[in-house]
PDB file with one MODEL, atoms N, CA, C and O in Angstrom:
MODEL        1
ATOM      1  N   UNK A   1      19.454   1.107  -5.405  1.00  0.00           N
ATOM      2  CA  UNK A   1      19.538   1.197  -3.965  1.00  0.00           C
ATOM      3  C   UNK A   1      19.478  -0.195  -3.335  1.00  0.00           C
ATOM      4  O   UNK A   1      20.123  -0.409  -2.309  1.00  0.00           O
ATOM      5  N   UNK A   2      18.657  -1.253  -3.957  1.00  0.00           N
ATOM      6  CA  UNK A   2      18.598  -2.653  -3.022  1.00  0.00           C
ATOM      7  C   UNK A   2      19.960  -2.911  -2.649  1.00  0.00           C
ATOM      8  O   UNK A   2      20.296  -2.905  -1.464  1.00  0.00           O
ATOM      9  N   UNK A   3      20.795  -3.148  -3.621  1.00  0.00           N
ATOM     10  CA  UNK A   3      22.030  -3.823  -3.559  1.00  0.00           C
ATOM     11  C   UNK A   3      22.703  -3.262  -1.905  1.00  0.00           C
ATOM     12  O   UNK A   3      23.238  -3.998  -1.076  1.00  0.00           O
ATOM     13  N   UNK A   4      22.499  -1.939  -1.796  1.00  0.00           N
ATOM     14  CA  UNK A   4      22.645  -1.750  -0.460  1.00  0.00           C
ATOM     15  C   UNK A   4      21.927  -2.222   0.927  1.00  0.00           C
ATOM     16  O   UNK A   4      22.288  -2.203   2.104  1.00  0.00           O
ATOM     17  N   UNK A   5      20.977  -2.570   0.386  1.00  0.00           N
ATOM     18  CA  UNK A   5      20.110  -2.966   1.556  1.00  0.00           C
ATOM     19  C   UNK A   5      20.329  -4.452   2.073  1.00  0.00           C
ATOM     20  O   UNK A   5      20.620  -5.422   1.373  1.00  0.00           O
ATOM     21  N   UNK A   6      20.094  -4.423   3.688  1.00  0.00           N
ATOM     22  CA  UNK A   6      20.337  -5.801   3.943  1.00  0.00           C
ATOM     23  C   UNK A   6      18.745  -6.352   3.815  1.00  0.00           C
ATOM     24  O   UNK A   6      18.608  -7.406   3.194  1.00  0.00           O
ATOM     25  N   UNK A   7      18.014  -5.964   4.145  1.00  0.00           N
ATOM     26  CA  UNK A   7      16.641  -6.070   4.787  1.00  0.00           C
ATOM     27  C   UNK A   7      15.718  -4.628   4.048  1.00  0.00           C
ATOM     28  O   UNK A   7      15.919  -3.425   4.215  1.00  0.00           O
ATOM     29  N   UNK A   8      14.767  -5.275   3.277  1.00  0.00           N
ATOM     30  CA  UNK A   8      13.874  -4.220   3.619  1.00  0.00           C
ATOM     31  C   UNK A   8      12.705  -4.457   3.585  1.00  0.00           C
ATOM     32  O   UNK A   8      12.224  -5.571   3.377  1.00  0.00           O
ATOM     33  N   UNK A   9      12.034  -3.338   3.805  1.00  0.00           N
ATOM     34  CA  UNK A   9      10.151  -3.636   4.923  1.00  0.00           C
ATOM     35  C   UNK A   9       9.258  -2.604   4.113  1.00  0.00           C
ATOM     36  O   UNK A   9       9.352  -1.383   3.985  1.00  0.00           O
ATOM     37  N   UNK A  10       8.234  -3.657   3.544  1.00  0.00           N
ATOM     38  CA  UNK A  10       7.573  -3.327   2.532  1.00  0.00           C
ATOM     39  C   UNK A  10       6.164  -3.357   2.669  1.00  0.00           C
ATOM     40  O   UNK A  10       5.297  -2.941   1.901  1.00  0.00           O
ATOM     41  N   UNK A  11       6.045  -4.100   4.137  1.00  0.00           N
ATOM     42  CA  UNK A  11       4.924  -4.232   4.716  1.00  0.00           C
ATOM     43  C   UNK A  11       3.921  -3.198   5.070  1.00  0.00           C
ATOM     44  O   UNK A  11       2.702  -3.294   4.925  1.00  0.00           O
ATOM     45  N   UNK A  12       4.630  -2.137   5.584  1.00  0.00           N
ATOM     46  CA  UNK A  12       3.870  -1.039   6.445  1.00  0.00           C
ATOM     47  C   UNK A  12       2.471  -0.539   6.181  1.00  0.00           C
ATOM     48  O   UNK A  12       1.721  -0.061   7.033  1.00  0.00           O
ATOM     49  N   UNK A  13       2.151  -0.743   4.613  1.00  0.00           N
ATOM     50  CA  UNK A  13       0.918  -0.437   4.446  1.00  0.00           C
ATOM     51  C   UNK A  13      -0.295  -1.252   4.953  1.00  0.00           C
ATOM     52  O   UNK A  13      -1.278  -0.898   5.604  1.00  0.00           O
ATOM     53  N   UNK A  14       0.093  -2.509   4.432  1.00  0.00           N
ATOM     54  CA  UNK A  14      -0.811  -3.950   5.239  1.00  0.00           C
ATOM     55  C   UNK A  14      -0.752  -3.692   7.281  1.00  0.00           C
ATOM     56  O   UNK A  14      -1.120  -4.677   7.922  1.00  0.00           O
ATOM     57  N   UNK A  15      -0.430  -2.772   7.880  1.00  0.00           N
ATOM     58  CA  UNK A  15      -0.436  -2.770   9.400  1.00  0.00           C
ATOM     59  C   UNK A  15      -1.303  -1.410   9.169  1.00  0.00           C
ATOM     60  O   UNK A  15      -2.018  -1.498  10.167  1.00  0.00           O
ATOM     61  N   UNK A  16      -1.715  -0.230   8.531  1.00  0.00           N
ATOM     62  CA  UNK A  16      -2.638   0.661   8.505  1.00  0.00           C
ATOM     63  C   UNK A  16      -3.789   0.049   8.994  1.00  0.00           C
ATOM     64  O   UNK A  16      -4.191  -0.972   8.437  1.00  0.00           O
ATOM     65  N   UNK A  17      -4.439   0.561  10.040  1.00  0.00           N
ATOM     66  CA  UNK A  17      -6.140   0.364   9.999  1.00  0.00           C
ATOM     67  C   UNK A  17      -7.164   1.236   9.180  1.00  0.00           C
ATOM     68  O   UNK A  17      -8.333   0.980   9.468  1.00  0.00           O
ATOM     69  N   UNK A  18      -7.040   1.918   8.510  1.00  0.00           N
ATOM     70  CA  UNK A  18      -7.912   2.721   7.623  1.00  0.00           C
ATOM     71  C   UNK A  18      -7.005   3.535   6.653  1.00  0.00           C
ATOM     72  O   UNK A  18      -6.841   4.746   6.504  1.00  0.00           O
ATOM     73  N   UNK A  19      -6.275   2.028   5.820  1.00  0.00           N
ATOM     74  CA  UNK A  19      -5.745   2.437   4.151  1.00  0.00           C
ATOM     75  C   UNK A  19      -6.734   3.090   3.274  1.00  0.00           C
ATOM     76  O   UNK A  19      -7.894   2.801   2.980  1.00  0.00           O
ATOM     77  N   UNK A  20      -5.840   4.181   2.895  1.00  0.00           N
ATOM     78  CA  UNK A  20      -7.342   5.287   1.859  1.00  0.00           C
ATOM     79  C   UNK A  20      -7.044   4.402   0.312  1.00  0.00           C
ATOM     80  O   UNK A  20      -7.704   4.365  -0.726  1.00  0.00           O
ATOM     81  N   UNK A  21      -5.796   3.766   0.697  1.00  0.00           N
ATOM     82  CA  UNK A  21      -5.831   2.892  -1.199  1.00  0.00           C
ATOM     83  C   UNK A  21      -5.660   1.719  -1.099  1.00  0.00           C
ATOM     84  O   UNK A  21      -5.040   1.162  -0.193  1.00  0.00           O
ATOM     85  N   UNK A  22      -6.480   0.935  -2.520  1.00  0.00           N
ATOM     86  CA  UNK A  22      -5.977  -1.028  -1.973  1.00  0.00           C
ATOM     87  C   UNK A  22      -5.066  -0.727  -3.148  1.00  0.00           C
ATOM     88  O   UNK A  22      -4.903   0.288  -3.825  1.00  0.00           O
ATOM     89  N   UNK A  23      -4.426  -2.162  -3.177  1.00  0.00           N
ATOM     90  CA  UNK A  23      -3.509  -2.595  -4.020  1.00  0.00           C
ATOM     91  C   UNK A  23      -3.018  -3.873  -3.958  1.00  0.00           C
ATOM     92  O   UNK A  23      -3.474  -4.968  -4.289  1.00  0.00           O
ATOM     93  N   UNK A  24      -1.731  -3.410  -3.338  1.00  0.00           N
ATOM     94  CA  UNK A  24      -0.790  -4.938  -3.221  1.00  0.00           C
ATOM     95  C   UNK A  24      -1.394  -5.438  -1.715  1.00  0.00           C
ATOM     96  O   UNK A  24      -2.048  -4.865  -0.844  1.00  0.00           O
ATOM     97  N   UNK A  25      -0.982  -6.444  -1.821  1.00  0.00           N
ATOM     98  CA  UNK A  25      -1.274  -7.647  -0.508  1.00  0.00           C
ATOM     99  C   UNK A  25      -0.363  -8.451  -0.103  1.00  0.00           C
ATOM    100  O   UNK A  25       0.733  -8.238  -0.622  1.00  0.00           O
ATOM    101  N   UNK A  26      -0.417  -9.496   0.804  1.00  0.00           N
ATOM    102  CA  UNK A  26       0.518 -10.179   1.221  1.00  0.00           C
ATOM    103  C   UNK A  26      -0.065 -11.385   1.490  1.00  0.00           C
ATOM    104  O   UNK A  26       0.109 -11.737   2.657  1.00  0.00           O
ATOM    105  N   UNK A  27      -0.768 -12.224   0.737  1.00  0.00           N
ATOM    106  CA  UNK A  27      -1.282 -13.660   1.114  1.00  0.00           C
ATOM    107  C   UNK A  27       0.497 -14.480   1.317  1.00  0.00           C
ATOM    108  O   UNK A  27       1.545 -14.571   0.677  1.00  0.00           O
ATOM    109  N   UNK A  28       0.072 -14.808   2.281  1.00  0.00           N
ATOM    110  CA  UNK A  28       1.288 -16.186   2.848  1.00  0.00           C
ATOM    111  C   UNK A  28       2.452 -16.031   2.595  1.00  0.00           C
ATOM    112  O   UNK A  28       3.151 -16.933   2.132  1.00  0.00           O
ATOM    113  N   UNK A  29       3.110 -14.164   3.007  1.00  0.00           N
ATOM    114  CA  UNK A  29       4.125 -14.077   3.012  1.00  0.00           C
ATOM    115  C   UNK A  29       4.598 -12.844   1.819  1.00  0.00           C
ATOM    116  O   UNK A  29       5.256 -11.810   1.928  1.00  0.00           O
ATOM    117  N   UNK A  30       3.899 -13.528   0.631  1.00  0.00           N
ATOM    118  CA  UNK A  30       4.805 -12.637  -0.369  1.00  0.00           C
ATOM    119  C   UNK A  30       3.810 -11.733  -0.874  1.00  0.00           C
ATOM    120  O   UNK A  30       2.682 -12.169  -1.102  1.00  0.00           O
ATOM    121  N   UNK A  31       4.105 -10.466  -1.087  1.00  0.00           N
ATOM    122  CA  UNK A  31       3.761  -9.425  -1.816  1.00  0.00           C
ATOM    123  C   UNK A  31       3.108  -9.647  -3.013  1.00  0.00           C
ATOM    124  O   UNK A  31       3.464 -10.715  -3.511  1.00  0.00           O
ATOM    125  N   UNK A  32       2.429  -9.150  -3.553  1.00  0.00           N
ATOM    126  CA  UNK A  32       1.992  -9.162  -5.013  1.00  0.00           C
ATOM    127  C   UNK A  32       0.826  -8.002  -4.921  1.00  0.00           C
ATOM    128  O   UNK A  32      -0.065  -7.633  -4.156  1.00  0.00           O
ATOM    129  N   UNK A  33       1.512  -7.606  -6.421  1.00  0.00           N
ATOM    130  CA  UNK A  33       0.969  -6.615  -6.436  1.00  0.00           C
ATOM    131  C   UNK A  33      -0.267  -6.470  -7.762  1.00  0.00           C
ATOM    132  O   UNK A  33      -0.278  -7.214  -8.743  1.00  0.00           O
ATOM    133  N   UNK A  34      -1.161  -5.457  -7.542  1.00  0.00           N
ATOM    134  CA  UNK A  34      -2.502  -5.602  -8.437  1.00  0.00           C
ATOM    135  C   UNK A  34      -2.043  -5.663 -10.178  1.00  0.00           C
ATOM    136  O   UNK A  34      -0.886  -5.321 -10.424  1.00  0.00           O
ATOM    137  N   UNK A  35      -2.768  -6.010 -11.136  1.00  0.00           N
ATOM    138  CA  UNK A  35      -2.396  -6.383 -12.479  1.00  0.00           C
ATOM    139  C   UNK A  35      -2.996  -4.772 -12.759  1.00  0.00           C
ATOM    140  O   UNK A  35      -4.225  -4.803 -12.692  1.00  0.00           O
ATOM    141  N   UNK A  36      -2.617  -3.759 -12.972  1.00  0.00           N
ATOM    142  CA  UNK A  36      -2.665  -2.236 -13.102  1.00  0.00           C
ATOM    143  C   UNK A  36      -1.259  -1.672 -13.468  1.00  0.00           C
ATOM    144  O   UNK A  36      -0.185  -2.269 -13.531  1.00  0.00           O
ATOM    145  N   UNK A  37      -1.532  -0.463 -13.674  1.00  0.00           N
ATOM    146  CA  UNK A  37      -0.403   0.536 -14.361  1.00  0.00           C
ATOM    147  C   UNK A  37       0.470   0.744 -13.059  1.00  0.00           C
ATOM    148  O   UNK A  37      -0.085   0.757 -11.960  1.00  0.00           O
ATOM    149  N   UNK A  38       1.741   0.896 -13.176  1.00  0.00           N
ATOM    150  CA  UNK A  38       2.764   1.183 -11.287  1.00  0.00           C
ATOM    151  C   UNK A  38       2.471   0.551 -11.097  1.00  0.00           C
ATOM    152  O   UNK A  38       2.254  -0.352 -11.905  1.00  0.00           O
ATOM    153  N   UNK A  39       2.169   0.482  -9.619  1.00  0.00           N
ATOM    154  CA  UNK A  39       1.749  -0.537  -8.625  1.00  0.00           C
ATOM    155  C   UNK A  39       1.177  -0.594  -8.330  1.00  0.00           C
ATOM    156  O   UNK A  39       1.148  -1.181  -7.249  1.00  0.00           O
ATOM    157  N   UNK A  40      -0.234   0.029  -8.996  1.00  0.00           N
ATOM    158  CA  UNK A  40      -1.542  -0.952  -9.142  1.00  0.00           C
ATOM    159  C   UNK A  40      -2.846  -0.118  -7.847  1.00  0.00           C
ATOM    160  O   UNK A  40      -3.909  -0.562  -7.415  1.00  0.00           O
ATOM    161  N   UNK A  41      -2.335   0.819  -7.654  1.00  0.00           N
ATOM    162  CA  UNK A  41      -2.969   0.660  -6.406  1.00  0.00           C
ATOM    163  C   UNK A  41      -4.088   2.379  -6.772  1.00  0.00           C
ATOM    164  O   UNK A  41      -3.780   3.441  -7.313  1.00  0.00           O
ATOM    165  N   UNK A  42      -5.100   1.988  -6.290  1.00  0.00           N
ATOM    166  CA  UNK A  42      -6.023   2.805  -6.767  1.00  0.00           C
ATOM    167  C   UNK A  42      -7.234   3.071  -4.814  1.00  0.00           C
ATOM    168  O   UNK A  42      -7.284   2.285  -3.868  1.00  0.00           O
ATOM    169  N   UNK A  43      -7.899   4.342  -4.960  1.00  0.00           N
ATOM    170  CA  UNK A  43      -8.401   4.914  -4.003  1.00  0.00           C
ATOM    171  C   UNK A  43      -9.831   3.960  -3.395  1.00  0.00           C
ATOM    172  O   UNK A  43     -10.818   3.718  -4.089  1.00  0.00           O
ATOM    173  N   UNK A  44      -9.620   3.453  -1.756  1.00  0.00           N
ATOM    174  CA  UNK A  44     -10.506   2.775  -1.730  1.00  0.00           C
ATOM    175  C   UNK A  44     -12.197   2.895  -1.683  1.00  0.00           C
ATOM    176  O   UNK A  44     -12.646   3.696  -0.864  1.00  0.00           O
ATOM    177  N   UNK A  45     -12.789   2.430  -2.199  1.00  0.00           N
ATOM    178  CA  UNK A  45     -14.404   3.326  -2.482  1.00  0.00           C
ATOM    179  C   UNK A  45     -15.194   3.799  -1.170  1.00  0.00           C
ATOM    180  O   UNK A  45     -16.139   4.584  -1.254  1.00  0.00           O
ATOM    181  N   UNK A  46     -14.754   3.281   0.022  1.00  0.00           N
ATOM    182  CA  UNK A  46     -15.261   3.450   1.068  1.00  0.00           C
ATOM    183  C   UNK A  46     -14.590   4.838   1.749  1.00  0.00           C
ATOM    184  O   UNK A  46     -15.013   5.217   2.842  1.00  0.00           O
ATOM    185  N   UNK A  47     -13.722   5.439   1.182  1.00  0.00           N
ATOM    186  CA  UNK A  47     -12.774   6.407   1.791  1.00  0.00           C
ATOM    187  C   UNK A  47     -12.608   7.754   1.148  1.00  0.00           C
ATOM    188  O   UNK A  47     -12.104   7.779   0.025  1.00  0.00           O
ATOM    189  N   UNK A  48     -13.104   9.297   1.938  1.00  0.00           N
ATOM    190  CA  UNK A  48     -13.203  10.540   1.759  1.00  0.00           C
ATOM    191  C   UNK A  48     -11.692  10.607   1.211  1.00  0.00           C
ATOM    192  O   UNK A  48     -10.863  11.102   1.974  1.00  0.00           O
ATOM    193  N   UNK A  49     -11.371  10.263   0.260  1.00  0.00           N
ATOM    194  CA  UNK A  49      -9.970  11.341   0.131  1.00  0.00           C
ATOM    195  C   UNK A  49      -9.905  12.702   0.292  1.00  0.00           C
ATOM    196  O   UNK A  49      -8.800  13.169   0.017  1.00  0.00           O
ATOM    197  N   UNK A  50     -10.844  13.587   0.695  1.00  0.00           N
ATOM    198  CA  UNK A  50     -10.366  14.811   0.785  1.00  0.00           C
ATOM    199  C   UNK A  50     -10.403  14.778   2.529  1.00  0.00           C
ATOM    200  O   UNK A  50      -9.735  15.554   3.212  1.00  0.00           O
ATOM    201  N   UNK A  51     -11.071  14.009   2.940  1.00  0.00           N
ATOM    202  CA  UNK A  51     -10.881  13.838   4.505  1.00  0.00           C
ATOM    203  C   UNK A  51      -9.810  13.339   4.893  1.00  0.00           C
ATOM    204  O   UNK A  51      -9.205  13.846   5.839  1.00  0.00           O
ATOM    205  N   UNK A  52      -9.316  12.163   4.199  1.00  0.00           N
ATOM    206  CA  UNK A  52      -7.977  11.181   4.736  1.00  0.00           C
ATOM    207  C   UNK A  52      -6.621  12.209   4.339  1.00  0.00           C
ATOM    208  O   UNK A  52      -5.544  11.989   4.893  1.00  0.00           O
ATOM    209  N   UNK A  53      -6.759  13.323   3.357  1.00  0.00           N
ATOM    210  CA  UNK A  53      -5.477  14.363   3.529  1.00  0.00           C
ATOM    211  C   UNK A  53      -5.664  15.094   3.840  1.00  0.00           C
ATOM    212  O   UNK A  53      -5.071  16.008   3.266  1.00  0.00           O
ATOM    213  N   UNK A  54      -6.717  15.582   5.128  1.00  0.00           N
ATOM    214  CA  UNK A  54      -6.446  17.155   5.107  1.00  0.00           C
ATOM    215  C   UNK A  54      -5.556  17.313   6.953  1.00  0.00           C
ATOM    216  O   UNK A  54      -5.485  16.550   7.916  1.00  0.00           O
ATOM    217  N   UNK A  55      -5.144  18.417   6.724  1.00  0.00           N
ATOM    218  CA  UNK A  55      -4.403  18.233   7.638  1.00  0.00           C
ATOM    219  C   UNK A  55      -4.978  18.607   8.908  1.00  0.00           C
ATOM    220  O   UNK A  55      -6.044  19.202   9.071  1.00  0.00           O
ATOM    221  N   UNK A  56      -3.967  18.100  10.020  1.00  0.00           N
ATOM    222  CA  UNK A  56      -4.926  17.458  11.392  1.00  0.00           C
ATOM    223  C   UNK A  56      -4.662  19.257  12.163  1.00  0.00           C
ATOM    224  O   UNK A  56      -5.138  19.533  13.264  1.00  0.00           O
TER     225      UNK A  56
ENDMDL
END
C-alpha cells in the first residue's frame, strides 16, 4: 500500500491524552519503535483495560 501513498500520519497515537498502551515514540521527529515482538507495544500499568474498552 505505501507505494500509493503520498503522505502518511503515523502520529495519532502520540496526540491521545490517556493512551491505554506505550510503545513507539517520536523523540525529534522520527518514530521508533519498542525492541519487542510487532510493534512492541504492550498495556500501560496505570490503565483499567476493561474500563478503557467498554463501551460508552
Amino acid at each position: 500500500v505505501s507505494p500509493l501513498l503520498d503522505y502518511a500520519d503515523f502520529d495519532g497515537a502520540a496526540l491521545l491524552s490517556n493512551d491505554p498502551f506505550r510503545g513507539a515514540s517520536i523523540p525529534g521527529g522520527s518514530i521508533r519503535l519498542m525492541d519487542a515482538p510487532g510493534l512492541g507495544a504492550s498495556p500501560a500499568p496505570t490503565i483499567d483495560l476493561a474500563a478503557a474498552f467498554q463501551s460508552a
